[in-house]
C-alpha positions as CSV (number, residue, x, y, z in Angstrom):
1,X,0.0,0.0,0.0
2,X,1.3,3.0,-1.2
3,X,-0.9,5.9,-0.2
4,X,-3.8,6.1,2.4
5,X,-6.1,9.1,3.6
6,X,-8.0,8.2,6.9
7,X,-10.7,10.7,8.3
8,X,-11.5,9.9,12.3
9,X,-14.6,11.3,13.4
10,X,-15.7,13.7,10.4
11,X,-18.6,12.7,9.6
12,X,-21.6,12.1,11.5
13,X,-22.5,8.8,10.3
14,X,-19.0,7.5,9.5
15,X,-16.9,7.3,12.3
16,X,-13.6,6.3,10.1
17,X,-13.0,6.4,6.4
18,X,-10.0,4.8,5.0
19,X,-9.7,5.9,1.0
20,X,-5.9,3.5,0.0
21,X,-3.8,3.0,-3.2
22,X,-1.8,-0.2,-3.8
23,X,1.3,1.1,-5.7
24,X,3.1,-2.5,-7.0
25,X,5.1,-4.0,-10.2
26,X,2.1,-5.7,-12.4
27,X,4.0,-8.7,-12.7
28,X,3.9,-9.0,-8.9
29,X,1.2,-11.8,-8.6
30,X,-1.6,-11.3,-6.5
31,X,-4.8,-12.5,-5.1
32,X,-8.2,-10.0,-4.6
33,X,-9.7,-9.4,-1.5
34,X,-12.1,-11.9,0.1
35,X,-12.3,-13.8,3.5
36,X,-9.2,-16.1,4.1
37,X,-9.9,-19.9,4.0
38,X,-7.4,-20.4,6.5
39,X,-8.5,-17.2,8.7
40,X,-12.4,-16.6,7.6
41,X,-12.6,-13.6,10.2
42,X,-9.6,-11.9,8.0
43,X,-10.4,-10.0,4.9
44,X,-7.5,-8.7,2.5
45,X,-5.6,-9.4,-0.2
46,X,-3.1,-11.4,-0.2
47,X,0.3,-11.1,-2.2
48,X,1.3,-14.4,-3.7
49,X,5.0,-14.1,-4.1
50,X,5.7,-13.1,-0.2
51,X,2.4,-14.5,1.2
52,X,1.1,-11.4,3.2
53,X,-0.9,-8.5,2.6
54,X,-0.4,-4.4,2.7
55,X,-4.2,-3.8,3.6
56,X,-7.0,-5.8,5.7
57,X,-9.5,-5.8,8.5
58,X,-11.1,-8.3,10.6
59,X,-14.8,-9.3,12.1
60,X,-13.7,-7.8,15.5
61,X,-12.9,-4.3,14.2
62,X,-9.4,-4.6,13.8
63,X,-7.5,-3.0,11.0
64,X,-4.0,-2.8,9.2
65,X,-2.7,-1.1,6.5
66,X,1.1,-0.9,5.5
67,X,2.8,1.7,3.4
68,X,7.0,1.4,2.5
69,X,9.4,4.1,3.3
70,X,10.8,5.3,-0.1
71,X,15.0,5.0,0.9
72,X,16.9,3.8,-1.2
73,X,19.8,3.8,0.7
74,X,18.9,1.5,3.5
75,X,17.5,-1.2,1.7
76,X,18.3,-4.5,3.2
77,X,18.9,-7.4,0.9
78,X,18.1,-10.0,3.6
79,X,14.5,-8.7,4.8
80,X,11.4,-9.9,5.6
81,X,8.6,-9.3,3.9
82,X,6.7,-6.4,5.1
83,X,3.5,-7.8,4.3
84,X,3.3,-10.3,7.0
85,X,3.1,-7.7,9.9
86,X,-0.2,-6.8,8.4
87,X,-1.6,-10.8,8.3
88,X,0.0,-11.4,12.0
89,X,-1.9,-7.8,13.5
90,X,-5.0,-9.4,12.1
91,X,-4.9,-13.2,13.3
92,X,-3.3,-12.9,16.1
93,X,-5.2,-11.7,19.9
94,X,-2.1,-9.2,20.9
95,X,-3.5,-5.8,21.8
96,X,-2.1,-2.9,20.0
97,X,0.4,-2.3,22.6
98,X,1.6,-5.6,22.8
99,X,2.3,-5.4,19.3
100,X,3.8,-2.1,19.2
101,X,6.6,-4.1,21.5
102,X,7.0,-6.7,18.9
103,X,7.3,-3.9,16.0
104,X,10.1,-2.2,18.0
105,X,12.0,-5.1,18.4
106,X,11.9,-6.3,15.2
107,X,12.3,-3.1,13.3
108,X,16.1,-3.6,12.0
109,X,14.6,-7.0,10.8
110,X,12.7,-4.9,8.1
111,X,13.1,-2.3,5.0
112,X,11.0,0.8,5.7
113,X,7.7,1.3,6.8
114,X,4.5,2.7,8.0
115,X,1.9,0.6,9.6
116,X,-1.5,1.7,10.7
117,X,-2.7,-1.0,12.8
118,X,-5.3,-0.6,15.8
119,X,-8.8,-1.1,16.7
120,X,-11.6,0.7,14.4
121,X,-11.8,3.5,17.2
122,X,-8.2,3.2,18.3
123,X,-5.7,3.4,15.5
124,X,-2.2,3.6,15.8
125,X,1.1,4.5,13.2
126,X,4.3,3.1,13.9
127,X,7.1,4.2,11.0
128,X,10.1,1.6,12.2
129,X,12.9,4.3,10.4
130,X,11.9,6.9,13.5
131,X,10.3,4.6,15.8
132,X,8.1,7.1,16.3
133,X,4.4,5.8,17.1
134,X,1.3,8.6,16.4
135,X,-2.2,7.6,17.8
136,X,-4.7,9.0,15.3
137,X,-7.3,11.1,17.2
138,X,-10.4,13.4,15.7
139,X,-9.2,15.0,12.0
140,X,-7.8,14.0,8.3
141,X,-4.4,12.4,8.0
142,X,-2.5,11.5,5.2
143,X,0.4,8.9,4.7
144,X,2.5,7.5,1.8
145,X,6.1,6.4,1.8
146,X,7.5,9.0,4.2
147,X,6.5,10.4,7.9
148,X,2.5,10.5,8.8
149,X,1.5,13.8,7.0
150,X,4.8,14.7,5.1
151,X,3.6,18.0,2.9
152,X,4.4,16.1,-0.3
153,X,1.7,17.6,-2.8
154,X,-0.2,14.2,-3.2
155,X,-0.4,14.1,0.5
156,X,-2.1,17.3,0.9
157,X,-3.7,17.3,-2.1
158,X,-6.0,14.3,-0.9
159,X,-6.5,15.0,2.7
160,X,-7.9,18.6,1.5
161,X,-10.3,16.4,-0.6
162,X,-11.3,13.7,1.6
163,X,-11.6,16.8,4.5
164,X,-14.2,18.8,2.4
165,X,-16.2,16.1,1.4
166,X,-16.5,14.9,5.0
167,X,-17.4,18.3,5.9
168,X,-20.1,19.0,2.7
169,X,-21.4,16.1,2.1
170,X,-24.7,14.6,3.9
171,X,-24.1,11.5,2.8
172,X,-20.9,10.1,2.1
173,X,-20.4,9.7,-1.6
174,X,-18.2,6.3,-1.9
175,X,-17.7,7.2,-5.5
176,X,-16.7,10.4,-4.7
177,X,-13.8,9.0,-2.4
178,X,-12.8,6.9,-5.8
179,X,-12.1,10.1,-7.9
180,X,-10.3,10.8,-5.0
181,X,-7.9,7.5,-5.4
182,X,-7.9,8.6,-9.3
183,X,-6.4,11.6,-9.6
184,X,-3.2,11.4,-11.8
185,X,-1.8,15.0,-11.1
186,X,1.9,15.1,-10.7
187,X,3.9,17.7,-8.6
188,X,5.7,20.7,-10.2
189,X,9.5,19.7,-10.0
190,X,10.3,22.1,-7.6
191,X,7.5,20.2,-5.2
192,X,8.9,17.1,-5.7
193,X,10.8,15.2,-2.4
194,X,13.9,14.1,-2.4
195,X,13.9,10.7,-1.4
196,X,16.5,9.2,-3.5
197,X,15.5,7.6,-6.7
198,X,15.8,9.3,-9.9
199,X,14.0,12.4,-10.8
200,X,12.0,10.2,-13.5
201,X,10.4,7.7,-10.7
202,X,9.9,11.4,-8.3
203,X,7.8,12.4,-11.1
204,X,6.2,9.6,-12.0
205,X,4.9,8.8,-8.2
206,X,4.1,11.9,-7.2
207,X,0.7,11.2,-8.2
208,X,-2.1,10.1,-6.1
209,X,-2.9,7.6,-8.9
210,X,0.2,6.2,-10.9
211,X,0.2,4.7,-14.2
212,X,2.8,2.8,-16.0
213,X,3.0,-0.5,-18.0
214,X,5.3,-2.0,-15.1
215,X,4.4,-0.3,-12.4
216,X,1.6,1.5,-11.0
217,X,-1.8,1.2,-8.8
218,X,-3.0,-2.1,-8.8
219,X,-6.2,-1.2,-6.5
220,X,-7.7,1.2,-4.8
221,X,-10.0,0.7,-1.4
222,X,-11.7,1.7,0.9
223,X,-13.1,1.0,4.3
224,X,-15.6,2.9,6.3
225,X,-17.2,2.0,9.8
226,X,-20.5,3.5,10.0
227,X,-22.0,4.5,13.5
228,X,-23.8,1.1,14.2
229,X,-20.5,-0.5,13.5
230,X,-20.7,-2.1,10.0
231,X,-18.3,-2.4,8.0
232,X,-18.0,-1.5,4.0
233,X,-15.4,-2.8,2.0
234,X,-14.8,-1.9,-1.5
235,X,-11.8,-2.1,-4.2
236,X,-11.4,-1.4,-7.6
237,X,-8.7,-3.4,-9.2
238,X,-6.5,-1.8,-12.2
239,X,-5.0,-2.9,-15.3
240,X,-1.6,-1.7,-16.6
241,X,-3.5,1.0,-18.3
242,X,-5.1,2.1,-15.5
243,X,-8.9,0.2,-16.5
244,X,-10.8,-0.8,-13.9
245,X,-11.0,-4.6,-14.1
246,X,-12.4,-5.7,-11.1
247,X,-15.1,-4.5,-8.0
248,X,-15.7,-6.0,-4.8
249,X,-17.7,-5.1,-2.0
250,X,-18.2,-6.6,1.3
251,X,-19.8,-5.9,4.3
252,X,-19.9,-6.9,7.7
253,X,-21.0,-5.7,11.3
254,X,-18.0,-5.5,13.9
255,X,-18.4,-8.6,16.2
């Protein structure tokens, strides 16, 4: 997951609202969202190279989401896969601070991250480059491959939008929150960070939505929590040339 705009307590009838790009190579393989057969209480995607998944929620209200840390230079060749601290928040029974211990002490073991992880009402970012934890309360954030709410354009650029639609709309318009996940706009090159790839791949991912024939936004989601506690889960899945391919939608009340 490469980009993800989360609204606590904005709107009247939807407590959270999580709108999230999944920025990966197309030849990466990967499965669609559903229910695990293994964990039927977990739903996410799964990625079938490394076996985990950057994005999921489960029936008891807990959620995780995973974005890298664009750097380059401290790129471990030996790893793990990021994807699994996603899967493990969501199967396993550790609280979130229990879990923040486990992050901490494993953090050299992993290349850059963020991870939101947390209960619906309770959500929590951990970036294991810092090792600096934020606990999200009332207001818009947004989060890509950097610090929670680095000014990168594409950063503000969304939380702006997802901020006055909270605030203007009576009814949360879900394909609204899409166009949102769409835009393509690229920064200025004077906007762009500096994060240590070549100026090429700054301008090419400094959208909100990026499109190339090897790399780009494989899906988009997003996951709201109403106020009786259900659960809406949609996701658009994208093509090389950006088509929409695939929709799925589930929903569920929080057990």
């Amino acid at each position: 997951m490469c980009i993800l705009f989360i609204a606590v307590e904005q709107h009247p009838d939807y407590p959270l609202i999580i709108a999230a790009n999944r920025d990966e190579f197309h030849q990466r393989p990967t499965a669609q969202s559903e229910f695990w057969q293994a964990h039927p209480k977990l739903l996410a995607g799964r990625d079938l190279e490394a076996g985990g998944t950057w994005m999921g929620a489960n029936l008891h209200g807990r959620i995780c989401a995973l974005t890298n840390v664009r750097d380059p230079q401290k790129l471990l060749s030996n790893a793990i896969s990021r994807g699994h601290l996603v899967s493990e928040f969501l199967i396993e029974q550790n609280n979130p601070q229990d879990y923040l211990s486990k992050l901490r002490q494993s953090k050299q073991q992993y290349n850059g991250y963020n991870l939101l992880f947390g209960k619906w009402n309770d959500l929590f970012v951990y970036n294991n480059h810092t090792d600096n934890v934020n606990r999200l309360g009332s207001g818009v954030y947004g989060l890509s491959n950097a610090d929670l709410d680095s000014p990168w354009p594409k950063i503000n650029q969304g939380v702006d939008k997802l901020r006055e639609h909270c605030q203007q709309a009576k009814t949360i318009d879900t394909d609204r929150l899409f166009e949102i996940l769409l835009d393509q706009t690229k920064a200025k090159d004077e906007q762009l960070p500096k994060t240590g790839v070549p100026i090429d791949w700054e301008r090419r991912l400094s959208s909100i939505f990026i499109q190339s024939p090897e790399y780009g936004t494989r899906s988009s989601t997003l996951l709201l929590v109403n106020k009786n506690k259900q659960v809406t889960w949609l996701e658009h899945t994208f093509d090389p040339a950006g088509t929409n391919v695939q929709q799925r939608e589930f929903q569920f009340n929080i057990q």
